[in-house]
MDTraj code that builds the backbone (N, CA, C; nanometers):
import mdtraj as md
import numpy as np

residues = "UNK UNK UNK UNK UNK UNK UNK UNK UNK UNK UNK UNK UNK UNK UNK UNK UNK UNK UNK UNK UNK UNK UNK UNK UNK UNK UNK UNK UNK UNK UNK UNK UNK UNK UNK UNK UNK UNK UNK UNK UNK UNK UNK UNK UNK UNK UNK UNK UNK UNK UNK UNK UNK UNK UNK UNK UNK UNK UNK UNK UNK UNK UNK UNK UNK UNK UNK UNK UNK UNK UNK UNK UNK UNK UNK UNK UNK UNK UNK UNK UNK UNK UNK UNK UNK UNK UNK UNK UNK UNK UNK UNK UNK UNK UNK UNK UNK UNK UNK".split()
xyz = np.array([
    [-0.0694, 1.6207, 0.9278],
    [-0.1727, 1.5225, 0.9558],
    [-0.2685, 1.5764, 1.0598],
    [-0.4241, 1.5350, 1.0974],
    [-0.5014, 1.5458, 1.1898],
    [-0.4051, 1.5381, 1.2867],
    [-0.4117, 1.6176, 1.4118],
    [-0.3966, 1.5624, 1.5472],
    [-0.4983, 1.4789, 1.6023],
    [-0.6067, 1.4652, 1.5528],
    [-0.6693, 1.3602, 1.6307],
    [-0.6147, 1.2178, 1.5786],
    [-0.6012, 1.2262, 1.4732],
    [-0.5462, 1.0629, 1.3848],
    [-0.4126, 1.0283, 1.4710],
    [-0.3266, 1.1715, 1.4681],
    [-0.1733, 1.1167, 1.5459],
    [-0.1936, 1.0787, 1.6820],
    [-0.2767, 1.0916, 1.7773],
    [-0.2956, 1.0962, 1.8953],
    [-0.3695, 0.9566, 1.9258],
    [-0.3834, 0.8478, 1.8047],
    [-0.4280, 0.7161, 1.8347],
    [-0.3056, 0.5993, 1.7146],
    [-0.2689, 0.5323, 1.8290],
    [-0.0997, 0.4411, 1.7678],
    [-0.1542, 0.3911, 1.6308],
    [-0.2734, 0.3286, 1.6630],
    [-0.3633, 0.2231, 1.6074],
    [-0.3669, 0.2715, 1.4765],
    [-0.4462, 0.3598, 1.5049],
    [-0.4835, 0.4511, 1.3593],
    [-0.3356, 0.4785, 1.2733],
    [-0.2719, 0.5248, 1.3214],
    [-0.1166, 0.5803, 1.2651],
    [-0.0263, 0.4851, 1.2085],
    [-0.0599, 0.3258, 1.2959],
    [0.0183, 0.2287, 1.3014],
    [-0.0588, 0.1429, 1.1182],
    [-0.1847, 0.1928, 1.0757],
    [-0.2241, 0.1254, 0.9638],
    [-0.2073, 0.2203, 0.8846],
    [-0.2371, 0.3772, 0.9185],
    [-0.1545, 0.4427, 0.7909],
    [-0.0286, 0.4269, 0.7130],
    [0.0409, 0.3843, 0.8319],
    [0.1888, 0.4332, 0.8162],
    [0.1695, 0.2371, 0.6653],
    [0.1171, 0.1791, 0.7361],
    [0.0970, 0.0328, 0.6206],
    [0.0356, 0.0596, 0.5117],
    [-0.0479, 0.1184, 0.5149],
    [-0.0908, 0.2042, 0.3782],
    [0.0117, 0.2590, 0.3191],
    [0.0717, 0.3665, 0.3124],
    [0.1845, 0.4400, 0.2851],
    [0.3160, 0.3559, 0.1795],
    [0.2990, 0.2446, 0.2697],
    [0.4200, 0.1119, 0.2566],
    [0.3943, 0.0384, 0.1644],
    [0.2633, -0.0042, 0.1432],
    [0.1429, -0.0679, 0.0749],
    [0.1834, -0.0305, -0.0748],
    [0.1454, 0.1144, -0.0738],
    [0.1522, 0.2047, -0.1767],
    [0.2964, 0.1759, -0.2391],
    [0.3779, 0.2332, -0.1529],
    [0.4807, 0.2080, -0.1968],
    [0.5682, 0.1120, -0.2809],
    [0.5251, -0.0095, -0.1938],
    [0.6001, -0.1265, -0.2617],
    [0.5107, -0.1567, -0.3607],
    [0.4005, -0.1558, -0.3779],
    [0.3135, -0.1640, -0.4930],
    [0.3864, -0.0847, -0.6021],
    [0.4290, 0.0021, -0.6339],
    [0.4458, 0.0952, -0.7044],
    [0.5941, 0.0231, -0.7551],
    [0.6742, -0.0122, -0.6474],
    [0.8379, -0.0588, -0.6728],
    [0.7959, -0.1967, -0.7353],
    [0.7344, -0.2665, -0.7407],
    [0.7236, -0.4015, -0.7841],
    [0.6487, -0.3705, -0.9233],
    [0.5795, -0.2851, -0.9292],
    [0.5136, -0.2710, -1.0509],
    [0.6218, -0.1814, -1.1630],
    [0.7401, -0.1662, -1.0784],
    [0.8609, -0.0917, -1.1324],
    [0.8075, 0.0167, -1.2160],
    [0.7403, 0.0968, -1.1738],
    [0.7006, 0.2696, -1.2286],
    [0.7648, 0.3692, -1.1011],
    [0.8526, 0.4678, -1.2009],
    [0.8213, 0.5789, -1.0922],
    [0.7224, 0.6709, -1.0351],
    [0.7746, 0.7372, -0.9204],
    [0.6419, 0.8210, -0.8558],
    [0.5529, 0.9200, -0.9853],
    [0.6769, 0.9744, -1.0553],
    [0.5760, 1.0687, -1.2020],
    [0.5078, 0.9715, -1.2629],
    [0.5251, 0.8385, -1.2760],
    [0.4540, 0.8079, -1.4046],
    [0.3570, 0.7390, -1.3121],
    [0.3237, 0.6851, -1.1708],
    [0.2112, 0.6548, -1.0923],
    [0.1648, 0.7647, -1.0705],
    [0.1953, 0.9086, -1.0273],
    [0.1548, 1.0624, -1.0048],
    [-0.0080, 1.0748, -1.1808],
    [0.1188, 1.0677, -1.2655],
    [0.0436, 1.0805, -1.4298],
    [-0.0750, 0.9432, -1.4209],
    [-0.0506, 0.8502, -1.4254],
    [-0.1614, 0.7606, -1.4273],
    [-0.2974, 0.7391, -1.3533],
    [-0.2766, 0.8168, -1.2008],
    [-0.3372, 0.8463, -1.0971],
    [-0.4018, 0.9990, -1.1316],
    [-0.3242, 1.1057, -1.2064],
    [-0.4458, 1.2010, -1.2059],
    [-0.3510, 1.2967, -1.0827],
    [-0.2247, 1.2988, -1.0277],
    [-0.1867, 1.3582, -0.9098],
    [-0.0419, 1.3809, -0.9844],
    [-0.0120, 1.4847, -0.8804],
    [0.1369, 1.5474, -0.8446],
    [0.1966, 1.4370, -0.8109],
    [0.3479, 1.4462, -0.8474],
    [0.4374, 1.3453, -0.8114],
    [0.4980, 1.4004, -0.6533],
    [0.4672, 1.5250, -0.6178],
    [0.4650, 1.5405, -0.4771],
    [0.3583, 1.5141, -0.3833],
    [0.2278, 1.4613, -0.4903],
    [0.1386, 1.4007, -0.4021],
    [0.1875, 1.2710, -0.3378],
    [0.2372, 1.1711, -0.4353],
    [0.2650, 1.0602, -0.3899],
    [0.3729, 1.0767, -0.3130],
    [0.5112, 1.1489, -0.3351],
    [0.5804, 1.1437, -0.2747],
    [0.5584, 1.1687, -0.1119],
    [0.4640, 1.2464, -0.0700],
    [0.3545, 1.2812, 0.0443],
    [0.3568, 1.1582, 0.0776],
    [0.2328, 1.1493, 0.0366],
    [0.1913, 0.9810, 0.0627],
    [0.2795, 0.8873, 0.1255],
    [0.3348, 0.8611, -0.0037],
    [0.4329, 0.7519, 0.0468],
    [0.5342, 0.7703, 0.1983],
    [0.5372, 0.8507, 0.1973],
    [0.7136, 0.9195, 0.2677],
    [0.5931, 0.9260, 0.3844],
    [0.4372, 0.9527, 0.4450],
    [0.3930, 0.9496, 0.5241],
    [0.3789, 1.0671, 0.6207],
    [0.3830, 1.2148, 0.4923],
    [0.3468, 1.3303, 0.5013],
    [0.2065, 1.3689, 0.4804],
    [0.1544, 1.2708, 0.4153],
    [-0.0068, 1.3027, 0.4293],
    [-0.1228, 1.1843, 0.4072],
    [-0.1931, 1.2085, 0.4354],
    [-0.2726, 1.0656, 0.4406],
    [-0.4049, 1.0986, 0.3254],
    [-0.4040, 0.9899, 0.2483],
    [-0.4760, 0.9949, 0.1280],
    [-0.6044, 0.9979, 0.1361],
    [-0.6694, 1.0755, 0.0662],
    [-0.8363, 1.0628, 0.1091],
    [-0.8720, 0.9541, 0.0446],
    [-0.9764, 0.8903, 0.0382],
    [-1.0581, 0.7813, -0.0166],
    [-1.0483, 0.7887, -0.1583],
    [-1.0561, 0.9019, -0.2220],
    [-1.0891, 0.8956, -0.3806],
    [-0.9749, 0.8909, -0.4229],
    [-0.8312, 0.9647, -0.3149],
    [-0.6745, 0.9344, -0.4029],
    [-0.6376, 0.8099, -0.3904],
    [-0.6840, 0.7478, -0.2602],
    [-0.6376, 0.6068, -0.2817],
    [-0.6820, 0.5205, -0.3861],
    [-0.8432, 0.5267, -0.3883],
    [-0.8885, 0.4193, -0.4777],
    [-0.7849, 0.4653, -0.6110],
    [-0.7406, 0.6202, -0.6857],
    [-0.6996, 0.6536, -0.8029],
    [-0.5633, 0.6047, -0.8165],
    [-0.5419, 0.5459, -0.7042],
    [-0.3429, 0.5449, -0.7156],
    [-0.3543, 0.3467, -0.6883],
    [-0.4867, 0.2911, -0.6739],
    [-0.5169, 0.1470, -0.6771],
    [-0.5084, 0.1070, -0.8141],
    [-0.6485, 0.1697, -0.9274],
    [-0.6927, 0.2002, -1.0083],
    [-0.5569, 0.2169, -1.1151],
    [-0.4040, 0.3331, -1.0709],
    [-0.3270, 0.3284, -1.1666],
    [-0.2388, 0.2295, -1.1455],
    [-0.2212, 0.1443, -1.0413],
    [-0.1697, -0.0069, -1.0427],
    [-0.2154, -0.0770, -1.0095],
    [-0.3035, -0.0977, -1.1003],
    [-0.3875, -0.2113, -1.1495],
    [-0.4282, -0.3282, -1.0241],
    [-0.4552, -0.2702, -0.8607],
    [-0.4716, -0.3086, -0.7572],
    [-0.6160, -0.3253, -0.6698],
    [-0.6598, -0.4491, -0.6369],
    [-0.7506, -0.4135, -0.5866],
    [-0.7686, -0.3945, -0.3894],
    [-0.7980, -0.2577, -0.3986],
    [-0.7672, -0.2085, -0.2575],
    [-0.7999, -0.2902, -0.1653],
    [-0.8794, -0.4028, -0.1632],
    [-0.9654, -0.4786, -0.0236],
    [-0.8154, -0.5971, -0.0318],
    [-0.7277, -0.5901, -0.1112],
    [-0.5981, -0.6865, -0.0482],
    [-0.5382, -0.6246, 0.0377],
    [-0.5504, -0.4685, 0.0708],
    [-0.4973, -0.4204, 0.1426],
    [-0.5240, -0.4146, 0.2732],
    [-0.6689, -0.4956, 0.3181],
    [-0.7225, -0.4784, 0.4273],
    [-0.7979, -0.6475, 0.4627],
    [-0.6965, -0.7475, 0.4129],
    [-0.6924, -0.8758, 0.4412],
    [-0.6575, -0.9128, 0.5823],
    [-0.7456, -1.0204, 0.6846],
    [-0.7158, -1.0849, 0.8074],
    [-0.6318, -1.0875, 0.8021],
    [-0.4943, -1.0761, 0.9173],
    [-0.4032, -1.0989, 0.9182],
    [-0.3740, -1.2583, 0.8799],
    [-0.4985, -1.2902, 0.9904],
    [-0.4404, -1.4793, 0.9319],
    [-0.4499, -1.5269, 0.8230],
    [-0.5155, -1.4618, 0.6788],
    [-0.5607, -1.4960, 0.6120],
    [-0.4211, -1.4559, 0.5253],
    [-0.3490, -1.3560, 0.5779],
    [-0.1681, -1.3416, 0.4595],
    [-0.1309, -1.4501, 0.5445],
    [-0.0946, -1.4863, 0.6976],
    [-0.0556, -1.5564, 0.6916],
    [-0.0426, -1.6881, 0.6832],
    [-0.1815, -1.7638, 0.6706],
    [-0.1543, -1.8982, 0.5874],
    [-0.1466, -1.8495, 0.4504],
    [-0.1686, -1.7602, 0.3834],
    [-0.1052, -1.7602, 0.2416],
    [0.0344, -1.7682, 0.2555],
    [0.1024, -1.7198, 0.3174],
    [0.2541, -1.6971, 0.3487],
    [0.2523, -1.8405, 0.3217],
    [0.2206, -1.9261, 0.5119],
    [0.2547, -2.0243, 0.5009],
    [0.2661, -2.1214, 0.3546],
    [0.1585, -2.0847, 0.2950],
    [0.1288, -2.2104, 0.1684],
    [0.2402, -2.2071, 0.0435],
    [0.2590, -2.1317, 0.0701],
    [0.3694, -2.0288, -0.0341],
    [0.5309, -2.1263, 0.0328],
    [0.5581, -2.0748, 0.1340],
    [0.6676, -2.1435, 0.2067],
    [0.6685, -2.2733, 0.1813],
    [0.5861, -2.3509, 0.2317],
    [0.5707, -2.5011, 0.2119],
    [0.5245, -2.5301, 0.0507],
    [0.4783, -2.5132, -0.0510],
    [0.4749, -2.5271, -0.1874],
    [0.6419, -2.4686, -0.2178],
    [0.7284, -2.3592, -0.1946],
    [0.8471, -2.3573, -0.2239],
    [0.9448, -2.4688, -0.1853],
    [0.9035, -2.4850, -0.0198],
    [0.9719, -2.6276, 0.0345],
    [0.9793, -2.7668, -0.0084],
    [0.9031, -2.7525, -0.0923],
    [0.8100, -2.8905, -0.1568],
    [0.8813, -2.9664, -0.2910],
    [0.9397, -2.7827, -0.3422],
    [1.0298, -2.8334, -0.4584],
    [1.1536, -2.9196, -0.4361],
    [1.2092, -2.8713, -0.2876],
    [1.3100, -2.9126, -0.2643],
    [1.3427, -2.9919, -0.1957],
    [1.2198, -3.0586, -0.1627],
    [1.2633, -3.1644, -0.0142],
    [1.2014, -3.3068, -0.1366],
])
top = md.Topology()
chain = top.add_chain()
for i, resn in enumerate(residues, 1):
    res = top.add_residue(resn, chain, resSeq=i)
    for name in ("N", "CA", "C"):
        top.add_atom(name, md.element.get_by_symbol(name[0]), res)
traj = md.Trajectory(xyz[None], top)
């Protein structure tokens, strides 16, 4: 990675959510890394990179690894408050069934 990128928490602290992002995107969409690697246009040691938080994706691999699961990248960079009253609404509509 840059040493200038590692040398700020901030910066490192949203990669490393990117990375995660990616990741669980990929596990929920239940594909492995080859067949997101093949759909994306990349090495399955690219993603494995990626993910595992060996390298940080340029702009055009991310949008390509959005693009092969069917994702649109600006959920990835939602207000915090804005997941969490979704959370909340989610919680209380589940609660709702049962109370």
């Amino acid at each position: 990675m840059n040493s200038n990128l590692e040398n700020d928490p901030e910066i490192m602290e949203k990669l490393e959510h990117i990375a995660l992002w990616i990741k669980q995107e990929r596990l929920r969409a239940k594909i492995s890394q080859i067949d997101l690697a093949l759909n994306a246009g990349l090495s399955q040691n690219h993603i494995y990179s990626i993910e595992s938080g060996q390298r940080i994706p340029h702009l055009g691999t991310f949008l390509k690894i959005c693009k092969a699961l069917s994702l649109n990248p600006a959920k990835l960079f939602k207000p915090p408050d804005e997941e969490r009253q979704q959370d909340k609404d989610t919680i209380l509509t589940i609660l709702g069934k049962y109370l």
